[in-house]
N, CA, C and O of each residue as an XYZ file, in Angstrom:
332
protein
N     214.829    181.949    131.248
C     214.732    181.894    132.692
C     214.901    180.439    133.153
O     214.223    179.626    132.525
N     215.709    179.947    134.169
C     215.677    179.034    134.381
C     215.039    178.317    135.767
O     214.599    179.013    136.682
N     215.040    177.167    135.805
C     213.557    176.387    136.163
C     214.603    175.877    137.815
O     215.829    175.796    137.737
N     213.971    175.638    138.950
C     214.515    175.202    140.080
C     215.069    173.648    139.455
O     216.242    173.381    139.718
N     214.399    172.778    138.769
C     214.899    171.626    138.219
C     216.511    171.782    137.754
O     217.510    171.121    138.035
N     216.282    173.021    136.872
C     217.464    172.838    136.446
C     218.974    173.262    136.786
O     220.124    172.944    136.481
N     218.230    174.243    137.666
C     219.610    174.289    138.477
C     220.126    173.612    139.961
O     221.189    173.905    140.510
N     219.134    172.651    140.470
C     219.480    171.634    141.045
C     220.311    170.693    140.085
O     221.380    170.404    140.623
N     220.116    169.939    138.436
C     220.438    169.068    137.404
C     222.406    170.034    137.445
O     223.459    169.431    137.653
N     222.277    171.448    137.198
C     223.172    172.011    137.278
C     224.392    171.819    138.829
O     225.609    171.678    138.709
N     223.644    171.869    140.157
C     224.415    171.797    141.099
C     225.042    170.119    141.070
O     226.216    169.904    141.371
N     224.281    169.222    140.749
C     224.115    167.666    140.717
C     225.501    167.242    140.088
O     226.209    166.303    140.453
N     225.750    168.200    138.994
C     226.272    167.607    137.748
C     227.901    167.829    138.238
O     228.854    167.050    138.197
N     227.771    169.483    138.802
C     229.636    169.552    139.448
C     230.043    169.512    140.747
O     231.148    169.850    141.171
N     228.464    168.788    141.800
C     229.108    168.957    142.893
C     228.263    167.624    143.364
O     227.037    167.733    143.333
N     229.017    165.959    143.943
C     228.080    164.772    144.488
C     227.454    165.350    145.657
O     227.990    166.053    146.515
N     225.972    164.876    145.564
C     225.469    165.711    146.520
C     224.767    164.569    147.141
O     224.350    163.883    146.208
N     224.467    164.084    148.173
C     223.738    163.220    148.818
C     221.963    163.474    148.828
O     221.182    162.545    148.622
N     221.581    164.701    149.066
C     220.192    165.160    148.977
C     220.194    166.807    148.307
O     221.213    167.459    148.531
N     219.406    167.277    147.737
C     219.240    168.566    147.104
C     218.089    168.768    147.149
O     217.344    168.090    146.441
N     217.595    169.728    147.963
C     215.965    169.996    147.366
C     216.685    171.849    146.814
O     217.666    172.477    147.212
N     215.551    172.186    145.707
C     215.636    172.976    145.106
C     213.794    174.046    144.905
O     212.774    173.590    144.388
N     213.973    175.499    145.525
C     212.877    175.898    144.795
C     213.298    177.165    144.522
O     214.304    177.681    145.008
N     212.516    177.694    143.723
C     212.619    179.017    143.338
C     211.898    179.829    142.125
O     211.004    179.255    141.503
N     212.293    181.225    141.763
C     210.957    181.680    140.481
C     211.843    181.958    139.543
O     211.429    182.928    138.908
N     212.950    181.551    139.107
C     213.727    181.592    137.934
C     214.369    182.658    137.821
O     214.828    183.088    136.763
N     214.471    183.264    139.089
C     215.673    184.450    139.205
C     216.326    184.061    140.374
O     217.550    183.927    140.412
N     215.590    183.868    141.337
C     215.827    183.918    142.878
C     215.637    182.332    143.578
O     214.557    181.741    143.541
N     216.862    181.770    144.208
C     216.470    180.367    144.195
C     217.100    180.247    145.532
O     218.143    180.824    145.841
N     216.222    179.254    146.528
C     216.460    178.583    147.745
C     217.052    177.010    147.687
O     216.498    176.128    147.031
N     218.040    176.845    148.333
C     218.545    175.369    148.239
C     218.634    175.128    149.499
O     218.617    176.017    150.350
N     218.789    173.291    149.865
C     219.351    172.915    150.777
C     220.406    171.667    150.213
O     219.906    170.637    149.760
N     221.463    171.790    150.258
C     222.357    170.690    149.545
C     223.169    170.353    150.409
O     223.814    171.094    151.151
N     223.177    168.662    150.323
C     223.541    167.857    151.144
C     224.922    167.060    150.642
O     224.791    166.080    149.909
N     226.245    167.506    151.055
C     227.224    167.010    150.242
C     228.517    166.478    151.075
O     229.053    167.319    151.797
N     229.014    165.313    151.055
C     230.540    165.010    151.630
C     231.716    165.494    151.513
O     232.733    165.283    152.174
N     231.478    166.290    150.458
C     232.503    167.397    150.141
C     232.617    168.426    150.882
O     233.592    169.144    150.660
N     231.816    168.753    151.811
C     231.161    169.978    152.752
C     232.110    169.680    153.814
O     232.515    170.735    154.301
N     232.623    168.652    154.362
C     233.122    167.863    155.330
C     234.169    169.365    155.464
O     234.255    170.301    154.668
N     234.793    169.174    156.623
C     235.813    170.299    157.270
C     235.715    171.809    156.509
O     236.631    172.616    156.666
N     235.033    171.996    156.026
C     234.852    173.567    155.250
C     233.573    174.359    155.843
O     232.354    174.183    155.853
N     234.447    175.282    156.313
C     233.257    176.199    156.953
C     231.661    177.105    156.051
O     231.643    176.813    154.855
N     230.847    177.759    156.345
C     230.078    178.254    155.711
C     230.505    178.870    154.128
O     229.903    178.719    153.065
N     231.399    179.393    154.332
C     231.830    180.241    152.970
C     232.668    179.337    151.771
O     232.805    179.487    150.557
N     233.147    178.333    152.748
C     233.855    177.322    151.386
C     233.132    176.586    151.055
O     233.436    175.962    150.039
N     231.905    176.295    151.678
C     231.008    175.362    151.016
C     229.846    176.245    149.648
O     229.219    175.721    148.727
N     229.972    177.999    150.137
C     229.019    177.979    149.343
C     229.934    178.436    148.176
O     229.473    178.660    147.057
N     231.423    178.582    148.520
C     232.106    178.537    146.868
C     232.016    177.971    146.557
O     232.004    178.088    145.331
N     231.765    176.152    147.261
C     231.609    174.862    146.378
C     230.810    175.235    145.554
O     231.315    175.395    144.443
N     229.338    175.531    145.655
C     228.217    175.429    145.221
C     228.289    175.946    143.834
O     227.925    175.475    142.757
N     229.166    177.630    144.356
C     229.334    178.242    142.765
C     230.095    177.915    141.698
O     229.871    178.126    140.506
N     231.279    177.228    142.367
C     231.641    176.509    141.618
C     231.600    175.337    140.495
O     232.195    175.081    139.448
N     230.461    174.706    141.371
C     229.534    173.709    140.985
C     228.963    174.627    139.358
O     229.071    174.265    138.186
N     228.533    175.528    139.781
C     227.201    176.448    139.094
C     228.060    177.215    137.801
O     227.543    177.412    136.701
N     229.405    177.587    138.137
C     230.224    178.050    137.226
C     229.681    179.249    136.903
O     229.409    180.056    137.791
N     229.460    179.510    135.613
C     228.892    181.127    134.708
C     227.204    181.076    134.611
O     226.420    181.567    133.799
N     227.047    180.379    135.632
C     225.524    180.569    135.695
C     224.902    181.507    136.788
O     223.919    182.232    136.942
N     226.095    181.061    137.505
C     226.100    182.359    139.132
C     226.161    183.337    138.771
O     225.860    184.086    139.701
N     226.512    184.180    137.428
C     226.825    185.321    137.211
C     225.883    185.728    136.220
O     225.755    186.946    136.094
N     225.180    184.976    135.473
C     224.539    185.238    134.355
C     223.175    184.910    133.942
O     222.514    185.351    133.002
N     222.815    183.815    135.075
C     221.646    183.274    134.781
C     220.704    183.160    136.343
O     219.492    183.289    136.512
N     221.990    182.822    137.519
C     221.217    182.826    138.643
C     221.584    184.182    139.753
O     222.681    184.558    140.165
N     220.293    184.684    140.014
C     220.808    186.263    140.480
C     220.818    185.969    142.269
O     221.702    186.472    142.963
N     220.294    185.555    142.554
C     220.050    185.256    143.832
C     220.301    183.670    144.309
O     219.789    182.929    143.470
N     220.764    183.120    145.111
C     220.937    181.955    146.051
C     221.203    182.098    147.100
O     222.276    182.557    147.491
N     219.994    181.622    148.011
C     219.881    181.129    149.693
C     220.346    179.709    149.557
O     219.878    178.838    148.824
N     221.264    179.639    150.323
C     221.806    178.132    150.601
C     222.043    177.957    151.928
O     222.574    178.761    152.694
N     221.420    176.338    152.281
C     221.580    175.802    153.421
C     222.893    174.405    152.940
O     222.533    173.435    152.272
N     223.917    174.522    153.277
C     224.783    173.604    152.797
C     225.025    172.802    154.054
O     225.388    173.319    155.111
N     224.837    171.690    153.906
C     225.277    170.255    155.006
C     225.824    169.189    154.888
O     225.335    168.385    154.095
N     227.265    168.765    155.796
C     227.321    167.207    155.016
C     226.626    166.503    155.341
O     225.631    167.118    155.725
N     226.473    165.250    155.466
C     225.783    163.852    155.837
C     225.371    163.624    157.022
O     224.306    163.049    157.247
N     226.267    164.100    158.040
C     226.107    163.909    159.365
C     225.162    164.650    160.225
O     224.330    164.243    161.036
N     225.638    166.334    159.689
C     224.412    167.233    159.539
C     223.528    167.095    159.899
O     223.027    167.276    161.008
N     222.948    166.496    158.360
C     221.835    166.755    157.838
C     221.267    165.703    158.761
O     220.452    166.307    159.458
N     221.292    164.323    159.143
C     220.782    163.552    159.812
C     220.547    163.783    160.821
O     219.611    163.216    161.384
N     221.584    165.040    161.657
C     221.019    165.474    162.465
C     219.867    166.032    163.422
O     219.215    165.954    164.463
N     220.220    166.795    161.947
C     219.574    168.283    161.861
C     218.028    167.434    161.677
O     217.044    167.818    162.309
N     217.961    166.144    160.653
C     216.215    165.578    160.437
C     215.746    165.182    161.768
O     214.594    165.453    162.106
N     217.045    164.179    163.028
C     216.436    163.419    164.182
C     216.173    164.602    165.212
O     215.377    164.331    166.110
N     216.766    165.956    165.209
C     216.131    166.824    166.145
C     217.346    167.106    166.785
O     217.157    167.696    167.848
N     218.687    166.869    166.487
C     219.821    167.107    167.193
C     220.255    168.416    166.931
O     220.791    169.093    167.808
N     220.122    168.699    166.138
C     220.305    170.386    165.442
C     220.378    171.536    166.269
O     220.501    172.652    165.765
């Protein structure tokens, strides 16, 4: 079963991410990932990024992902209340 650590270490590794928080119970996992790559790609291409990122783990190891995907600008937003 794998650990929210490690599949944040997993998203980290194939996708630069500016901020990642990660939780979850080793089936079912919540993210918020913060990436420049996100830039001009709507909801659904960012969360292929993600799986992409994740590769054969999306299929085999992680059954569930809630993702909040944001680039930079976003997310700063979204922290000062502009959101």
């Amino acid at each position: 079963m794998l650990t929210p650590e490690e599949v944040k270490t997993y998203i980290e590794q194939g996708l630069p991410c500016e901020h990642i928080e990660l939780a979850g119970d080793g089936q079912h996992f919540q993210a918020l990932i913060v990436s420049a790559e996100f830039s001009g790609k709507n909801r659904v291409q960012r969360h292929q990024r993600v799986y992409k990122a994740l590769g054969e783990r999306m299929r085999e190891e992680v059954h569930a992902l809630s993702m909040q995907t944001l680039t930079p600008e976003e997310w700063r937003d979204q922290s000062e209340g502009k959101a």
